[in-house]
C-alpha positions in Angstrom: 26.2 -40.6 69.1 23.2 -39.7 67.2 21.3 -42.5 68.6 22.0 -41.5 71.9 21.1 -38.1 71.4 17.8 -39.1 69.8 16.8 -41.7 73.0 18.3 -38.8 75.7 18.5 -35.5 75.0 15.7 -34.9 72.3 13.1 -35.9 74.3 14.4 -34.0 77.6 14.7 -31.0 75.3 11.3 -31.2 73.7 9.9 -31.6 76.8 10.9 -28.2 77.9 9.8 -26.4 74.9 6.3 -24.4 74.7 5.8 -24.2 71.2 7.6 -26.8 68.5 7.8 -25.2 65.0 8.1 -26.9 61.8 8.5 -26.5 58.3 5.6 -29.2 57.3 3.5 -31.0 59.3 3.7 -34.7 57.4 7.6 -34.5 57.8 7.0 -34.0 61.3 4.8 -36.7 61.6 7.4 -38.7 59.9 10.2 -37.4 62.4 11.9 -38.5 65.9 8.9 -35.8 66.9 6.1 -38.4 66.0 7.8 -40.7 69.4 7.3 -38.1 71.6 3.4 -36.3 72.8 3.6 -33.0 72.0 1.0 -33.0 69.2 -0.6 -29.6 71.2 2.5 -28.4 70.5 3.6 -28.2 67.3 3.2 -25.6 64.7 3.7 -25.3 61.0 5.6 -22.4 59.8 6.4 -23.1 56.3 9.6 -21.6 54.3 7.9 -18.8 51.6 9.2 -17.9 48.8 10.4 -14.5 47.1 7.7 -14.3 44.0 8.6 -11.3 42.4 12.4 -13.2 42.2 10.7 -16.2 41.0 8.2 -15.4 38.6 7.0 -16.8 35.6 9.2 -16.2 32.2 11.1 -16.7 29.1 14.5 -16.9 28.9 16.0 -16.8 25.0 19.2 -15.6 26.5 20.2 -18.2 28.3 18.6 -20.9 25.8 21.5 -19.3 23.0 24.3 -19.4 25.6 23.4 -23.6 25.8 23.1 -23.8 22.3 19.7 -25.3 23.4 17.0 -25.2 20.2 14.0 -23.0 20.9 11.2 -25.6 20.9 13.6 -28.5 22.7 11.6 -29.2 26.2 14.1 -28.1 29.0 13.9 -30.2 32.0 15.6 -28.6 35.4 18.0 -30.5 37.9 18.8 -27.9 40.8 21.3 -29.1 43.7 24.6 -30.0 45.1 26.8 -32.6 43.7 28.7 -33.8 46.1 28.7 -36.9 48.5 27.0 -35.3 50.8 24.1 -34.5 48.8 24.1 -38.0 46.8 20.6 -38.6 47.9 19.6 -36.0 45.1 19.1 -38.7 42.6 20.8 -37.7 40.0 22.0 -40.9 38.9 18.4 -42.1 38.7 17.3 -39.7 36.9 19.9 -39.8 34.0 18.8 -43.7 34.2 15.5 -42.8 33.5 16.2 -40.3 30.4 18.6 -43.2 29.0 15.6 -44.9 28.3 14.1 -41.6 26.9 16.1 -40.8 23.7 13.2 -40.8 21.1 12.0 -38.1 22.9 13.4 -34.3 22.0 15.2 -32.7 25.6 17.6 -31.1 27.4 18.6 -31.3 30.6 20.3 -28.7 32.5 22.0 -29.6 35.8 22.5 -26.4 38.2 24.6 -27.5 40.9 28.7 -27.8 42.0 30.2 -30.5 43.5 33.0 -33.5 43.9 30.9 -36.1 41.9 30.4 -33.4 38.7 32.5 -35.2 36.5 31.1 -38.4 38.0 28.1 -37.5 36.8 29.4 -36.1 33.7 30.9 -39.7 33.1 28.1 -41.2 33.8 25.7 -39.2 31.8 29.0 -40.4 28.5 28.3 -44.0 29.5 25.0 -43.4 28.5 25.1 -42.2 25.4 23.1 -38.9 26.7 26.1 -36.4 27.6 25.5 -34.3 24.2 21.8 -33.4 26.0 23.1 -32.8 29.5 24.4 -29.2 30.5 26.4 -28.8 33.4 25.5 -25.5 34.3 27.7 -25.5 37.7 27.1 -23.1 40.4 25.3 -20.3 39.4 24.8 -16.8 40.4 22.3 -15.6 43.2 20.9 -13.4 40.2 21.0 -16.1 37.5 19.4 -18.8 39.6 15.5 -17.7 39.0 16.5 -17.2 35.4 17.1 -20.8 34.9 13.6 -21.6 35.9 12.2 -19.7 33.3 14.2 -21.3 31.3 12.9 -24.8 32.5 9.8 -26.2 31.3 9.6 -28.2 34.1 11.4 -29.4 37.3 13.3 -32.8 38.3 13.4 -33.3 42.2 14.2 -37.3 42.2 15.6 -37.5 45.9 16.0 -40.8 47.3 16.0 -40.9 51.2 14.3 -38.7 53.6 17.1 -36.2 54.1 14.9 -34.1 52.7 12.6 -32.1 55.1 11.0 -29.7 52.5 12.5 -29.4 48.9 12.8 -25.5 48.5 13.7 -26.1 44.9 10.3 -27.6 44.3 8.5 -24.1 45.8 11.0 -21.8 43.2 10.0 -23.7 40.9 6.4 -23.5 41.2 6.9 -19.6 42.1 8.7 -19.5 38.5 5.4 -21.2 37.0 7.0 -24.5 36.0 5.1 -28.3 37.7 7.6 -30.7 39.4 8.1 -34.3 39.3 9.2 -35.8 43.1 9.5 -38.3 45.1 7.1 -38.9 47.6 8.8 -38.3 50.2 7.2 -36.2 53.9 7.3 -32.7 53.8 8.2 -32.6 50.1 4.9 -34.2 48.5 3.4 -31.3 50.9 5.0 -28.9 48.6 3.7 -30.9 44.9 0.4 -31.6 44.8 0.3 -34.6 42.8 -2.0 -34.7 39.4 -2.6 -30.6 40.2 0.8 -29.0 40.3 3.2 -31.7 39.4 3.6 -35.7 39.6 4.8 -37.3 42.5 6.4 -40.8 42.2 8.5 -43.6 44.5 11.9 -42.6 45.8 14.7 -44.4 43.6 11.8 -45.9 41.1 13.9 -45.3 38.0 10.9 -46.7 35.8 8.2 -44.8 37.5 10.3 -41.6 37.1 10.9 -42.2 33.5 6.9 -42.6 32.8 6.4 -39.6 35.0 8.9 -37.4 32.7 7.3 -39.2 29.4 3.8 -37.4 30.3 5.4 -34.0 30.5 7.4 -34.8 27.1 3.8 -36.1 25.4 1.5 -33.2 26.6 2.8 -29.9 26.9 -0.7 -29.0 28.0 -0.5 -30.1 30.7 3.0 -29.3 32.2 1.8 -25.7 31.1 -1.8 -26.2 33.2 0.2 -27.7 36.3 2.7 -24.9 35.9 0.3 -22.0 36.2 -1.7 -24.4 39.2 1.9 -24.4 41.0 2.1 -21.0 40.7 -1.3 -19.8 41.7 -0.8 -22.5 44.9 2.5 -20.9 45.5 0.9 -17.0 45.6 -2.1 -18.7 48.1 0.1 -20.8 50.2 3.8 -19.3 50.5 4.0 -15.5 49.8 6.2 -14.2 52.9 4.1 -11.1 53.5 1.1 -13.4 54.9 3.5 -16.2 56.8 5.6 -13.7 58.1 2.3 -12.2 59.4 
């Protein structure tokens, strides 16, 4: 049905259309869009981000509810955990930190979903549970406090059902970098070497040296942190998109 759709009625609907607006141009490059000639009409209207909600921080509170030690490194898993969003590579990601132990972290998962426990089982199996907090779903008011909390941000996805990765842009409104996958319209977003790292989807090894440079040089993750943030006030305040 989708196929159909896509050969029909997207292109006798696009046709019709004056203006085509997107959230990032390389994902619409990447997209049924790039089949079609309407380059002259396409235009990029990016998703801001509240920055007074997602500032820079500390969060001690939250750290003592975890029972997470002041100077452990806090890394930051944000989205669902269900089947439907599978492709958030969570599984690769605990993969990665298996092979991570020497190193001092915690990682705290915010997210709900059918596969939790699968995921909880998982991270057992792997001799890692003790330093992975389910956090489950948390409140709109508690969600920008668990990016201060964060020294820096996971965003592993695997597949290009991602179009923009709106936890990558909190998090580098709360002042924290990001490691990705290079995926369109999300490597938009993490400027890689500048305000995070940016590596292959599902490379498991690739991720693990990735999160290995943020464990090694906390000067850096806090350089690319204030870069994300300071890209974040030039690029995606509302006030000037909405303008």
């Amino acid at each position: 049905i989708f196929s159909a759709h896509r050969r029909l009625l997207f292109p006798w609907l696009v046709n019709r259309v004056d203006r085509i607006l997107v959230s990032s141009l390389d994902y619409a490059k990447h997209s049924a869009l790039a089949e079609l000639d309407v380059d002259d009409r396409i235009e990029e209207h990016p998703f801001g981000v509240d920055q007074e909600r997602f500032r820079p921080g500390v969060e001690l509170e939250l750290r003592e509810r975890h029972g997470i030690p002041h100077k452990t490194p806090v890394l930051l898993f944000v989205g669902g955990l269900d089947t439907a969003h599978s492709f958030k590579g969570l599984p690769q990601l605990l993969e990665a930190l298996e092979a991570l132990v020497e190193f001092d972290w915690q990682l705290v998962v915010v997210g709900e979903g059918s596969l939790k426990e699968t995921y909880r089982a998982l991270a057992q199996s792997k001799g890692i549970d003790a330093r992975v907090t389910f956090a489950g779903s948390v409140s709109h008011d508690d969600l920008p406090r668990y990016y201060r909390l964060a020294d820096f941000h996971l965003f592993p996805s695997t597949k290009r059902a991602e179009a923009f990765g709106l936890v990558a842009l909190e998090a580098a409104s709360s002042g924290i970098p990001t490691i990705a996958s290079d995926l369109p319209g999300v490597r938009t977003l993490v400027q890689d070497g500048d305000t995070g790292l940016l590596v292959p989807p599902g490379d498991v090894d690739a991720l693990k040296r990735a999160i290995m440079v943020f464990l090694e040089q906390g000067d850096v993750r806090e350089r690319w942190g204030m870069s994300a943030r300071m890209n974040a006030q030039k690029k995606y305040a509302w006030d000037p998109l909405i303008d």
